[in-house]
C-alpha positions as CSV (number, residue, x, y, z in Angstrom):
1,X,0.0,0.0,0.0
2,X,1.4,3.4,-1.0
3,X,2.1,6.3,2.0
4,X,-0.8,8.2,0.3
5,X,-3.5,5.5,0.7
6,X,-2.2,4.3,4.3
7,X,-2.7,8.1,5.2
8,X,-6.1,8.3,3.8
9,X,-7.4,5.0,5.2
10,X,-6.2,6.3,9.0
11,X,-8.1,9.3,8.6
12,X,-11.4,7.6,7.5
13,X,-13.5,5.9,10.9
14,X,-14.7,2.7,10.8
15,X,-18.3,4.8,11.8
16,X,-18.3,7.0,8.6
17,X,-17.3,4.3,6.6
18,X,-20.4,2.0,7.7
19,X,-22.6,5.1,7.3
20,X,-21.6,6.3,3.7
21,X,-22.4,2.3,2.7
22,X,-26.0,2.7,4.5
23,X,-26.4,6.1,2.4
24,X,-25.5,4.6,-0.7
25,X,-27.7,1.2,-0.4
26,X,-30.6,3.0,1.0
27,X,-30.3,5.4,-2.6
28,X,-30.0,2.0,-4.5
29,X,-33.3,1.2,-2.9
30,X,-35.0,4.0,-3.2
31,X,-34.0,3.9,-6.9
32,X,-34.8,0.0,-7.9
33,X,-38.0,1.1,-6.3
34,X,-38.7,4.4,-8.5
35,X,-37.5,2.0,-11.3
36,X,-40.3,-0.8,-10.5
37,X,-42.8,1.8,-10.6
38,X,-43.6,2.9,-14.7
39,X,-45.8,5.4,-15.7
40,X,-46.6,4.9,-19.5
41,X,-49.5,6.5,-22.2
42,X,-51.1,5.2,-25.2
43,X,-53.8,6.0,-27.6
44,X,-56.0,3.8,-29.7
45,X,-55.8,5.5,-33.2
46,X,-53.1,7.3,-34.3
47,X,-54.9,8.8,-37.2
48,X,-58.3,10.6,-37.2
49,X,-60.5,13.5,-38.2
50,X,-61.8,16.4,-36.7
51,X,-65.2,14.8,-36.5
52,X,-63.2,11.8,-34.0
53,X,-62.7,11.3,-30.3
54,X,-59.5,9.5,-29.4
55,X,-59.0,7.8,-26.0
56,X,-55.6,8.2,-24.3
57,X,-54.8,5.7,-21.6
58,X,-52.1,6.6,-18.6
59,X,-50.9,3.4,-17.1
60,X,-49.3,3.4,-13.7
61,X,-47.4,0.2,-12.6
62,X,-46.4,-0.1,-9.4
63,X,-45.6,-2.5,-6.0
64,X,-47.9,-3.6,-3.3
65,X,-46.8,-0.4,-1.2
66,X,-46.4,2.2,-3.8
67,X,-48.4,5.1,-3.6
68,X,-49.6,7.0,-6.9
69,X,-51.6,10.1,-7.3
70,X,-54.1,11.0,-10.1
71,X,-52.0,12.2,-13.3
72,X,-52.6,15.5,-14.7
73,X,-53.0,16.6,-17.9
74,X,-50.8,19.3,-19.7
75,X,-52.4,22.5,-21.0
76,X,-52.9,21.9,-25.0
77,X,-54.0,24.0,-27.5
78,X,-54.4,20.8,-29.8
79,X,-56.9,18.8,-27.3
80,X,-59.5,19.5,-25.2
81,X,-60.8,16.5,-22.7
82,X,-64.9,15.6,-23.1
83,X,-66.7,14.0,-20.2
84,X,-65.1,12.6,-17.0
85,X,-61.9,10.2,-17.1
86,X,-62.5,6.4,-16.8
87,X,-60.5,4.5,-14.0
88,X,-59.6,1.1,-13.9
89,X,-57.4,-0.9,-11.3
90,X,-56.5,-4.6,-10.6
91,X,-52.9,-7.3,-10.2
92,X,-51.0,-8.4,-12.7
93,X,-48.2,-11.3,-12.5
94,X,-44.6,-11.3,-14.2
95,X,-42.2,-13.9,-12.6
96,X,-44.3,-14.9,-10.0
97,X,-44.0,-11.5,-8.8
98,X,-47.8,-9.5,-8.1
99,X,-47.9,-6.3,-9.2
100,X,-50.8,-3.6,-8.9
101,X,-51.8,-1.6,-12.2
102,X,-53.8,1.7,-12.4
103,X,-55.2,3.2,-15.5
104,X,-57.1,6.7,-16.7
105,X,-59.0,6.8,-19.4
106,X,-59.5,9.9,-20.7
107,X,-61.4,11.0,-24.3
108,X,-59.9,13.8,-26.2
109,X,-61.5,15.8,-28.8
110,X,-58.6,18.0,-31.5
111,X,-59.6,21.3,-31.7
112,X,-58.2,21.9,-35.1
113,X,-56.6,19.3,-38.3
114,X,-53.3,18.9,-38.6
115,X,-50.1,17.4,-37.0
116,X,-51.5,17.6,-33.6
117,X,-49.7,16.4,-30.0
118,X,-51.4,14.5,-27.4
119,X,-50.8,16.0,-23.8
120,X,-48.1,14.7,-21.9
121,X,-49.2,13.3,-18.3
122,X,-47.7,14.2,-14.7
123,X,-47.8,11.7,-11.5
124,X,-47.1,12.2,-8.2
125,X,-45.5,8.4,-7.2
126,X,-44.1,7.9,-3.9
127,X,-43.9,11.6,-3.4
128,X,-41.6,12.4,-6.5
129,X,-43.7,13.1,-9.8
130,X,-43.1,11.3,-13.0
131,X,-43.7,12.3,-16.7
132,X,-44.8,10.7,-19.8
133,X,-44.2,11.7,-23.2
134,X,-46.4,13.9,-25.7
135,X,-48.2,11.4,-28.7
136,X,-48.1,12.7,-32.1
137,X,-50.9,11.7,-34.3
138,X,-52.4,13.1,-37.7
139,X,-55.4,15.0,-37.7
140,X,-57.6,15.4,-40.6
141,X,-60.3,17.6,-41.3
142,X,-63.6,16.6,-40.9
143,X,-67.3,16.9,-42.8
144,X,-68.6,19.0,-39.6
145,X,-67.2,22.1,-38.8
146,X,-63.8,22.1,-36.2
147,X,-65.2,22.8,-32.8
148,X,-64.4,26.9,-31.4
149,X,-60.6,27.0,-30.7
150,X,-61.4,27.7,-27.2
151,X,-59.3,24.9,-24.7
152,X,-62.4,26.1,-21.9
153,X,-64.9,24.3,-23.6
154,X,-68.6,25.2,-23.9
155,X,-69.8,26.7,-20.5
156,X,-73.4,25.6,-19.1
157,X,-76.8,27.5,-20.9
158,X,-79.2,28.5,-18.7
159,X,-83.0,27.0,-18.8
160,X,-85.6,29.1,-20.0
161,X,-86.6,29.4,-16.7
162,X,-87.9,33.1,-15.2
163,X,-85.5,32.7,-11.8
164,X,-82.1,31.2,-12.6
165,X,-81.5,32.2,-8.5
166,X,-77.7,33.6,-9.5
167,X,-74.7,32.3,-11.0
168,X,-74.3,28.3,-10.6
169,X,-71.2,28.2,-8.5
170,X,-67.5,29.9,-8.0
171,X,-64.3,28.3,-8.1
172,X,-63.8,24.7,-8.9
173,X,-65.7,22.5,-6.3
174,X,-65.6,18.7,-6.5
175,X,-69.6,18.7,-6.2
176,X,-72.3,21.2,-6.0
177,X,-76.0,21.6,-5.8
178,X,-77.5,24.1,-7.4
179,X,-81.4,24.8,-6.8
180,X,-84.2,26.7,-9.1
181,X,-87.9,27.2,-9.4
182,X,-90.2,28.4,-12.9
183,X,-91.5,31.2,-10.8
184,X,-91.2,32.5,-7.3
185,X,-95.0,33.5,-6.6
186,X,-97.9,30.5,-6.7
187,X,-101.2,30.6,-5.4
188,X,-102.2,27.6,-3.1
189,X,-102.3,24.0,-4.4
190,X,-100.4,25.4,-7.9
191,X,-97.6,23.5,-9.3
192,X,-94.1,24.8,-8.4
193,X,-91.7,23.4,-10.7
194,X,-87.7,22.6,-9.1
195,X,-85.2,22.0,-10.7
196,X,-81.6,20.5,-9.0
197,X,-78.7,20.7,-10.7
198,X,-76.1,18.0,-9.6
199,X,-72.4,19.2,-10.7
200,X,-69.7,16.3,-10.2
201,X,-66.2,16.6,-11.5
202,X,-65.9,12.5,-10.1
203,X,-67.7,8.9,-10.7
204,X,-69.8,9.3,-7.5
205,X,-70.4,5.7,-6.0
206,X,-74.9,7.0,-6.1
207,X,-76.7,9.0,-8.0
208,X,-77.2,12.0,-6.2
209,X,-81.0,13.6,-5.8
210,X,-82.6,10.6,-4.2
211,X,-84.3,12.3,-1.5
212,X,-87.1,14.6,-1.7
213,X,-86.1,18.3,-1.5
214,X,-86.4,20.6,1.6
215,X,-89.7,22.0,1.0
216,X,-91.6,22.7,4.8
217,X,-95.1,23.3,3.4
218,X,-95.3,21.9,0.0
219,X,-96.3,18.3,-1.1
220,X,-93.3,16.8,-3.3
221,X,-93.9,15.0,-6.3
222,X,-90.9,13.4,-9.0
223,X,-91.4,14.3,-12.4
224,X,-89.1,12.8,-14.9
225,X,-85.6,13.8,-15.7
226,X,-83.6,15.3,-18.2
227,X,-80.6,13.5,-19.7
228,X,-77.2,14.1,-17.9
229,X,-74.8,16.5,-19.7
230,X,-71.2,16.9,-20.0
231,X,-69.5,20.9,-19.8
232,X,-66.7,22.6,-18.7
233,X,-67.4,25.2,-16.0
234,X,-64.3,27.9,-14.5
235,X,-61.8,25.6,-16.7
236,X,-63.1,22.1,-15.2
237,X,-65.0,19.6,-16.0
238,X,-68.0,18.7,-14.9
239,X,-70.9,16.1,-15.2
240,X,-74.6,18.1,-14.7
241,X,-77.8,15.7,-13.5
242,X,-80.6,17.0,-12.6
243,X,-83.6,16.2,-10.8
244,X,-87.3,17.7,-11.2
245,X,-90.1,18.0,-8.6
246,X,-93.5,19.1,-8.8
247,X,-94.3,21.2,-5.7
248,X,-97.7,21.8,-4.3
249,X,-98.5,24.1,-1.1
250,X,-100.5,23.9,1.6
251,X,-101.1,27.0,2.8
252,X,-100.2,30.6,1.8
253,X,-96.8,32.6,3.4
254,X,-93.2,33.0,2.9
255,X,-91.4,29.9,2.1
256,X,-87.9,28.4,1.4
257,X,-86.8,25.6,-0.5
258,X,-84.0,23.3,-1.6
259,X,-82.6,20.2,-2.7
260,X,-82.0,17.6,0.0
261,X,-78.2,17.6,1.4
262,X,-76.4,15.2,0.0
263,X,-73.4,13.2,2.1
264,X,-70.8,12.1,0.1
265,X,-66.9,10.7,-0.1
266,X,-65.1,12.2,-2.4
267,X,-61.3,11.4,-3.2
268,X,-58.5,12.6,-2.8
269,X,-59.2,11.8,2.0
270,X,-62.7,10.1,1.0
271,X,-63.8,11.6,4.3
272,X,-67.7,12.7,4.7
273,X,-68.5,15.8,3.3
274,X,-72.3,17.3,3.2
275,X,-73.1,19.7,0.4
276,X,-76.2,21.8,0.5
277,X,-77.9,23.9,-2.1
278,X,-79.2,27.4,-2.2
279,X,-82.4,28.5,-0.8
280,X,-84.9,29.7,-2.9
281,X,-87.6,31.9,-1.8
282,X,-90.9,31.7,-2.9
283,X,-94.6,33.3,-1.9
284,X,-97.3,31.5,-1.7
285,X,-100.7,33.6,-2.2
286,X,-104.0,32.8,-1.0
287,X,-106.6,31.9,-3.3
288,X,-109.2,34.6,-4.6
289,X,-112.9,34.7,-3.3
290,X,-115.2,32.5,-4.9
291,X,-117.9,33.7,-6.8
292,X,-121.5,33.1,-4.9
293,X,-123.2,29.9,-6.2
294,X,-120.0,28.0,-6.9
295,X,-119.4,24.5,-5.2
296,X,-115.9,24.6,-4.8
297,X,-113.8,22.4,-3.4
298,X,-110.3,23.5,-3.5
299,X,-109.1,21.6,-7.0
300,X,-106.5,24.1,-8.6
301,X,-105.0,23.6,-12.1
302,X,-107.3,22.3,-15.2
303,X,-109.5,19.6,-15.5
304,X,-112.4,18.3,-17.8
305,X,-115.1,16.0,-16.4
306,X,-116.8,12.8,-18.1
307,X,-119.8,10.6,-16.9
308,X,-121.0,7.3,-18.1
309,X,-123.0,4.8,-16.6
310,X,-122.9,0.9,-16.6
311,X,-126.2,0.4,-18.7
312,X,-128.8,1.8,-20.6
313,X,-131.6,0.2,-19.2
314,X,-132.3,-0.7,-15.6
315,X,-135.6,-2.5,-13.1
316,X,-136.9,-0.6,-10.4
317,X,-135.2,-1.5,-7.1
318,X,-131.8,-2.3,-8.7
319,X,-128.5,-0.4,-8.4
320,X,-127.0,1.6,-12.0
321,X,-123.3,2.3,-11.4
322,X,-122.3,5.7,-12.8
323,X,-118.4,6.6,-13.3
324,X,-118.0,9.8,-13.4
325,X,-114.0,10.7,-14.7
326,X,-111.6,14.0,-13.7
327,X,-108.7,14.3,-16.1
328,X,-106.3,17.1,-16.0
329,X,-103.4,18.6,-15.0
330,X,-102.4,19.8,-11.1
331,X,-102.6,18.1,-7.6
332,X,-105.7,15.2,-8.2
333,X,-105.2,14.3,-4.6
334,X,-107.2,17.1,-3.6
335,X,-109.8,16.5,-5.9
336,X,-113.2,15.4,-4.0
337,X,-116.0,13.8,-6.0
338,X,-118.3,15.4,-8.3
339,X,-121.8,15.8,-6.7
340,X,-124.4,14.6,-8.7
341,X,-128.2,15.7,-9.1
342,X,-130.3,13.2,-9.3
343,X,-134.6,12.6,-8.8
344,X,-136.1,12.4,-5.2
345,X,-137.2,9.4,-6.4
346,X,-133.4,7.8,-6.7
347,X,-131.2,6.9,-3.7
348,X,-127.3,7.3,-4.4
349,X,-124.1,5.8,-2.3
350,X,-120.8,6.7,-3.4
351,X,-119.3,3.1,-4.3
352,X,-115.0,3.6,-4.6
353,X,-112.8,5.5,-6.1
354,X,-109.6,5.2,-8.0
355,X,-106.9,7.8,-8.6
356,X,-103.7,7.4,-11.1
357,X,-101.4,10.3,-11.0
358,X,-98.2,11.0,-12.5
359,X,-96.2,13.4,-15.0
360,X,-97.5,14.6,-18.1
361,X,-95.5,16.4,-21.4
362,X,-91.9,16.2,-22.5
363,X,-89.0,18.3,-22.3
364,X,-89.8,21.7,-19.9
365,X,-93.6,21.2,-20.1
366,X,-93.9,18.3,-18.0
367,X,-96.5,18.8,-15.3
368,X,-97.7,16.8,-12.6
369,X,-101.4,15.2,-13.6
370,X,-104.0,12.1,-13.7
371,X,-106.9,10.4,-13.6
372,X,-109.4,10.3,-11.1
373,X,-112.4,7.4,-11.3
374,X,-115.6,7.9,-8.7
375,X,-118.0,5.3,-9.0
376,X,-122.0,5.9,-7.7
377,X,-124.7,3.4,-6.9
378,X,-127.7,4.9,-8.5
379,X,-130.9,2.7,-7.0
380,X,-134.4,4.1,-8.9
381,X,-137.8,3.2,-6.8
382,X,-139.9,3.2,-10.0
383,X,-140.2,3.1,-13.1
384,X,-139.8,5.9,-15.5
385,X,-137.2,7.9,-17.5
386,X,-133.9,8.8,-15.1
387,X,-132.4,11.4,-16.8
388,X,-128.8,12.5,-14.5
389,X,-128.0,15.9,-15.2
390,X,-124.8,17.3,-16.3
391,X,-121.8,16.6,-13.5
392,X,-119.8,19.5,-12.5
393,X,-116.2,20.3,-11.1
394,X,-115.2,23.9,-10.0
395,X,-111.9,24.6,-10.2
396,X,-109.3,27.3,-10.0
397,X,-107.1,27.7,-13.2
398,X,-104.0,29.9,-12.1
399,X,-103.0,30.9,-15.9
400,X,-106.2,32.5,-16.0
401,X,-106.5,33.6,-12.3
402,X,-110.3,33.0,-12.2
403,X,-112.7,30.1,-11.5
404,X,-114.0,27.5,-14.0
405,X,-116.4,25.0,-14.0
406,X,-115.7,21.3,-16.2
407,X,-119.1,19.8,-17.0
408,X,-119.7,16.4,-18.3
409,X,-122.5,15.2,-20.8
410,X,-126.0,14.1,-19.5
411,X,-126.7,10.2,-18.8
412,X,-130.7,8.7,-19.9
413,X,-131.5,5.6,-18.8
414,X,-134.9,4.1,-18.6
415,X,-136.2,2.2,-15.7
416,X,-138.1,-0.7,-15.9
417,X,-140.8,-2.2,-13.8
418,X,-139.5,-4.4,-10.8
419,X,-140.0,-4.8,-7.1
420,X,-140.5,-1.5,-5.6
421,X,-140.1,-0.7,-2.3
422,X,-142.7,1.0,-0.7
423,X,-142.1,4.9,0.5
424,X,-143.6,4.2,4.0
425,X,-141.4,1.1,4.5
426,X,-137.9,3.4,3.1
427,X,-139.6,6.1,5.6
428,X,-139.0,4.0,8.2
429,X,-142.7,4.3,10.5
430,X,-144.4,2.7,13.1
431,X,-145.8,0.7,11.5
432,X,-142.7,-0.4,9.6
433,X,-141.1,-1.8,12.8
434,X,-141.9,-5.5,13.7
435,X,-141.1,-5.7,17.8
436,X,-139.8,-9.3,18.4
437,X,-141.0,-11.0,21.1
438,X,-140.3,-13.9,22.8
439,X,-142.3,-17.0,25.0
440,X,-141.0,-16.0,28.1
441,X,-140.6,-12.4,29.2
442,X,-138.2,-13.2,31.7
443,X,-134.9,-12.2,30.6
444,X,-132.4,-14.8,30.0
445,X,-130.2,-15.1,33.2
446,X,-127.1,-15.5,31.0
447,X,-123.6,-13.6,32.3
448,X,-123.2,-10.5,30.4
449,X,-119.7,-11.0,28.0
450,X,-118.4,-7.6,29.3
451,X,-118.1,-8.7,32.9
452,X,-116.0,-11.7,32.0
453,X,-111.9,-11.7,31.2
454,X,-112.5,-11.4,27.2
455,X,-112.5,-8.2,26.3
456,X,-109.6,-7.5,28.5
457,X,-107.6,-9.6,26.3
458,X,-108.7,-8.7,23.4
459,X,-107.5,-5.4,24.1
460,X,-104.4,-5.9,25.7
461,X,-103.8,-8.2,22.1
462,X,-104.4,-4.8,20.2
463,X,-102.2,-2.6,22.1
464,X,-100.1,-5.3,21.6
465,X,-100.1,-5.3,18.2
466,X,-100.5,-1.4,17.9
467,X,-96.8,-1.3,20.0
468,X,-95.0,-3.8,17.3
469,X,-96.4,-2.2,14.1
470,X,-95.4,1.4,15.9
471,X,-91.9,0.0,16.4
472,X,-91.9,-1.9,12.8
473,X,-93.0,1.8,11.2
474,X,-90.5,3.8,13.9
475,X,-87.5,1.6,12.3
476,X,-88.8,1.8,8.9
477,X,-88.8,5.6,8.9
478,X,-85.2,5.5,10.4
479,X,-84.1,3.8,7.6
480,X,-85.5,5.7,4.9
481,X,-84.3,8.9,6.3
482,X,-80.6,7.5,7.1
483,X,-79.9,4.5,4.6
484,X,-76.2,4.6,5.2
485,X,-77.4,3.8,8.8
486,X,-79.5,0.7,8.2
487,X,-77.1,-0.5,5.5
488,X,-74.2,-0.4,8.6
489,X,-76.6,-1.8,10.7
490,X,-77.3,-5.4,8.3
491,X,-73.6,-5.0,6.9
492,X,-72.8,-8.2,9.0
493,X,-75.3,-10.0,8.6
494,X,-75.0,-10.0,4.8
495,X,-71.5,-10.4,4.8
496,X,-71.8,-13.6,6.5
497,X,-74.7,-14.9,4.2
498,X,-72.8,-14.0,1.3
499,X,-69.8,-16.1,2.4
500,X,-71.8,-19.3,3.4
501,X,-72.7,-18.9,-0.4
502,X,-69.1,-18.5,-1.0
503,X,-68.6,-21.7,-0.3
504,X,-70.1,-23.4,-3.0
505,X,-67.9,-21.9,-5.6
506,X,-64.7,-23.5,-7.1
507,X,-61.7,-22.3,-8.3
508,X,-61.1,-18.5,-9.6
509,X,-65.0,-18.0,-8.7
510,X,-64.3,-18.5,-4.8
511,X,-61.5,-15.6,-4.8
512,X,-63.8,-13.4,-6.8
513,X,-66.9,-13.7,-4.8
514,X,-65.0,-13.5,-1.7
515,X,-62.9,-10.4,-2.8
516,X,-66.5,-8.9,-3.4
517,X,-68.0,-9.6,0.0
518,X,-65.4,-8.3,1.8
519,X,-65.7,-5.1,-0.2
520,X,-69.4,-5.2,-0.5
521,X,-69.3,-5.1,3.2
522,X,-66.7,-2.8,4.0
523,X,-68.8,-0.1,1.6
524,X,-71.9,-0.7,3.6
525,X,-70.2,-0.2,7.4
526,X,-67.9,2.2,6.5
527,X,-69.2,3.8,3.7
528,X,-66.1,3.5,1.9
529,X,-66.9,3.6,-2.0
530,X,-65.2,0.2,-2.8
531,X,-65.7,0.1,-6.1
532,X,-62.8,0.9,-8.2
533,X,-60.4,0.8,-5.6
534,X,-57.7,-1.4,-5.0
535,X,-56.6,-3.7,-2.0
536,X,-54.2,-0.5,-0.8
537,X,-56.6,2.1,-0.8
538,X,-59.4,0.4,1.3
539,X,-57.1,-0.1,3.6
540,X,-56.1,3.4,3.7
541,X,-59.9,4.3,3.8
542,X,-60.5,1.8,6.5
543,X,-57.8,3.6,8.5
544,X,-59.0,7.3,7.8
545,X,-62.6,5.8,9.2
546,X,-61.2,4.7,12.5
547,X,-60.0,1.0,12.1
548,X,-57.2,-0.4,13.7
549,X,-53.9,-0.7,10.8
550,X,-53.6,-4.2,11.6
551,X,-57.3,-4.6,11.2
552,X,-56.8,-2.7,7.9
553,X,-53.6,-4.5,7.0
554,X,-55.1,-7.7,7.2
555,X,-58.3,-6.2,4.8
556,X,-55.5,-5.3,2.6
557,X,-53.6,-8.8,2.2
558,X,-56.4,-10.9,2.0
559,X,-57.9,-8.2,-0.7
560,X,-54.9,-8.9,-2.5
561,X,-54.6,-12.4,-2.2
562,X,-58.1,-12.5,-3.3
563,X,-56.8,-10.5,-6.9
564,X,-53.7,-12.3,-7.2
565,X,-55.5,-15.9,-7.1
566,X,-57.8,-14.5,-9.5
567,X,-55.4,-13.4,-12.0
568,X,-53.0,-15.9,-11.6
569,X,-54.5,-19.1,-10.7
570,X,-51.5,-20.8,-9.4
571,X,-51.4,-18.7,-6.3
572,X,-54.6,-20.6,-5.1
573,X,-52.4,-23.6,-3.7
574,X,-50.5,-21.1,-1.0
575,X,-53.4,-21.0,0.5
576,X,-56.3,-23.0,1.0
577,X,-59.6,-22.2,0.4
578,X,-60.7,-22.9,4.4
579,X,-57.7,-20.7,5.3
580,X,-59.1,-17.5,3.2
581,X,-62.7,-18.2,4.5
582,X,-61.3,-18.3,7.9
583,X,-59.8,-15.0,7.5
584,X,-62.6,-13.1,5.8
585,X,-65.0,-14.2,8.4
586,X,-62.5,-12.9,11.0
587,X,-61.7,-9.7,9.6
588,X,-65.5,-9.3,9.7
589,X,-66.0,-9.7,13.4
590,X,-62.6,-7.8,13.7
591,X,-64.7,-4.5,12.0
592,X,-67.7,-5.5,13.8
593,X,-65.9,-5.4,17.4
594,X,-63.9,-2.4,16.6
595,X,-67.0,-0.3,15.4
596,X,-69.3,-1.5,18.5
597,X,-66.3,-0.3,20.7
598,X,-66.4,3.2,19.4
């Protein structure tokens, strides 16, 4: 050894030599591990026209343990992105080794023809970010004209609609709710129309607009809706649904009213979130005095009357059934019968009736409407012509702002001669009434049944029963109003059906309906949106919602045993079928426990 070397080896510790070989195997690593990870984009045609969507796919490859974020999109003046990105995950194999894969999907639209470059891509892995390369393809130009050069996109039109209620939204919110009405004055019992705009710029787990709107004195009604709609808003894309109700009040004042909150879990924490909607005000006027003379009822809207009757010809002493038919547009609930005039000389019941309500138009002009059916028992005590005059129906039409009265056709029918009842006997006299008597006056000395036990039981039975169908209706409304309640509430109990069923499948089936219990049931008692996620990221959710990490590293594992066996069949002999039962079913009553403790 030279003087030079022996001098430099003296001066270097054994301590800093150990510590500079740790610092350059731990940057080894860290390398081979940002080298297992590839980020890579394709497209499907390389070659299309103006009138074309292409679809450019970012793959991200990665380990068990890598984290990756959601690439972003360069700023192009060549493409401009339509709808909402597609994502797809699952485990692939290579050597025996299991790897996850995660791809976005996104559809592209060129903005002019020409040699044209697909946006490069940039993704945040394992906290360093990693770029892909821009795609040249050939662009053509089309038979329709090239879309505005404007990389914004269209921005959203409003409704014809006499309140829009302001501007949509500001900034660039995941989700919003935006609320609006056709007017903002209606009398009492007039349709209301709203309108709730559902803005999402992700692939929500539900539709949103399920429940009925906030509406404190109105009666709700769904009316059909329009057909979702892609748009850019501020720069970002968004997907618009929208949910229509027909709203009736009750009684006249100041009102507000909105869509129902919606609770959601949106990436990138998927931690609950509540959005709410505007308010909209509206004023509900009373309705005008009637004109003397009118039998009105309270029906608001517009209606025509028909009336019919069974048969043409009927006997003395038998029943006629008359229909008599409101058809129209506005709240039929409210609707009461049509009174008929008929001869002294005719009895009439009211026999049933039958209502069918629903929407009515297309497009804008739907409007809440039906069909009501009353049916009448006519019975005529002689013979004769019965001629029924003309039904009527007073309404209140509020395009017109005045009262109308719908009036059906006149009904003949002739009455034949049969067994009539006599006037004094209907008139019910003394001498109509046959006293009974019996052989012996004495009264019987019989108990009387009220002074025995029965009717004490029979009523303690029918409180009994009042108390469970109170209790049944009690739950029933708690889970209507707070499904994500009664879906934690049975998530057990279904979990552990579905994997008794579980057990009858063979092969790459068992993994996959096991894989999907255990996720089925970790969306319904958590509320984690499982779909589309892989085994990392529910157990990074489970985590965020409380769980213990071994709890949610032992969801992870057997989630990704569960893919690897069913990608790769060969991995089912490492572990028995028994085995992975075992541990779902544990990891089950693991969540179970954990959630009961809290």
């Amino acid at each position: 050894m030279c003087p030079c070397a022996a001098r430099m080896s003296a001066r270097v510790s054994p301590a800093a030599l150990s510590g500079a070989l740790m610092l350059l195997g731990l940057t080894l690593l860290a390398g081979q591990a940002l080298a297992a990870v590839r980020v890579e984009s394709d497209v499907d045609r390389y070659s299309l026209s103006t009138d074309d969507e292409l679809e450019l796919t970012i793959t991200i490859n990665m380990g068990g343990r890598d984290k990756a974020g959601k690439p972003t999109l360069e700023a192009s003046d060549d493409f401009t992105p339509v709808g909402i990105a597609r994502r797809e995950s699952g485990y692939s194999m290579v050597n025996m080794h299991v790897s996850k894969y995660t791809r976005h999907v996104y559809t592209l639209r060129p903005l002019r023809a020409g040699q044209l470059k697909v946006p490069a891509a940039t993704v945040e892995v394992n906290g360093r970010n990693v770029h892909t390369q821009p795609i040249k393809v050939q662009v053509t130009e089309g038979a329709k004209p090239s879309p505005v050069d404007d990389p914004t996109g269209p921005v959203p039109q409003p409704r014809p609609s006499p309140s829009t209620n302001g501007a949509p939204f500001a900034g660039r919110p995941p989700f919003t709710v935006v609320a609006r009405t056709d007017k903002q004055d209606v009398f009492v019992n007039e349709q209301l129309t709203l309108e709730c705009d559902y803005y999402t710029a992700y692939r929500l787990p539900r539709t949103p607009g399920q429940e009925a709107p906030r509406a404190e004195g109105f009666v709700a009604e769904a009316l059909p809706d329009p057909e979702p709609e892609y748009l850019m808003v501020n720069g970002n894309q968004y997907a618009r649904l929208t949910k229509r109700w027909a709203l009736f009040a009750t009684t006249p004042g100041k009102f507000e009213v909105a869509a129902a909150a919606e609770e959601l879990m949106l990436p990138p924490a998927y931690s609950r979130q509540v959005f709410e909607s505007n308010f909209v005000s509206v004023t509900v006027k009373p309705l005008p005095p009637q004109p003397s003379g009118l039998d009105f009822s309270g029906a608001v809207g517009r209606f025509t009357v028909q009336l019919a009757g069974d048969k043409a010809q009927v006997k003395a002493g038998e029943g006629l059934t008359l229909r008599a038919v409101v058809d129209g547009s506005g709240n039929l609930q409210t609707v009461k019968p049509p009174k008929l005039a008929v001869p002294e000389w005719c009895k009439v019941y009211e026999s049933g009736e039958n209502r069918t309500l629903g929407p009515r138009g297309t497009g804008d002009s739907v409007v809440f409407g039906g069909r009501a059916e009353f049916e009448y028992l006519v019975v005529p005590r002689r013979d004769g012509e019965l001629v029924i005059p003309q039904a009527g129906l007073t309404y209140f039409d509020p395009v017109t702002k005045s009262y109308q009265t719908a009036r059906s056709e006149s009904v003949s029918v002739t009455v034949l001669q049969g067994e009539v009842i006599e006037d004094e006997a209907l008139s019910g006299g003394e001498a109509a009434i046959a006293h009974i008597h019996t052989e012996d006056a004495r009264l019987s000395g019989r108990r009387p049944i009220l002074l025995g036990p029965t009717p004490y039981v029979v009523a303690g039975l029918c409180l009994l029963a009042l108390f469970v169908a109170g209790a049944k209706r009690i739950a029933a409304d708690r889970r209507r109003s707070d499904p994500t309640r009664a879906l934690a509430a049975t998530a057990a109990r279904a979990a552990m059906g579905a994997l008794k069923r579980a057990e009858r499948e063979q092969g790459e089936a068992f993994y996959e309906r096991l894989g999907d219990t255990v996720c089925q049931y970790i969306a319904d008692k958590f509320g984690v949106p499982a779909s589309g996620l892989g085994a990392d990221d529910i157990g990074e959710a489970l985590v965020e919602n409380g769980a213990e990490r071994d709890t949610a590293d032992a969801a992870r594992e057997l989630l990704a045993l569960c893919y690897a066996c069913r990608y790769a069949p060969g991995l089912a002999g490492s572990t028995s079928r028994d085995e992975a039962l075992a541990r779902a079913t544990k990891l089950v009553r693991m969540l179970e426990s954990e959630r009961d403790a809290r």
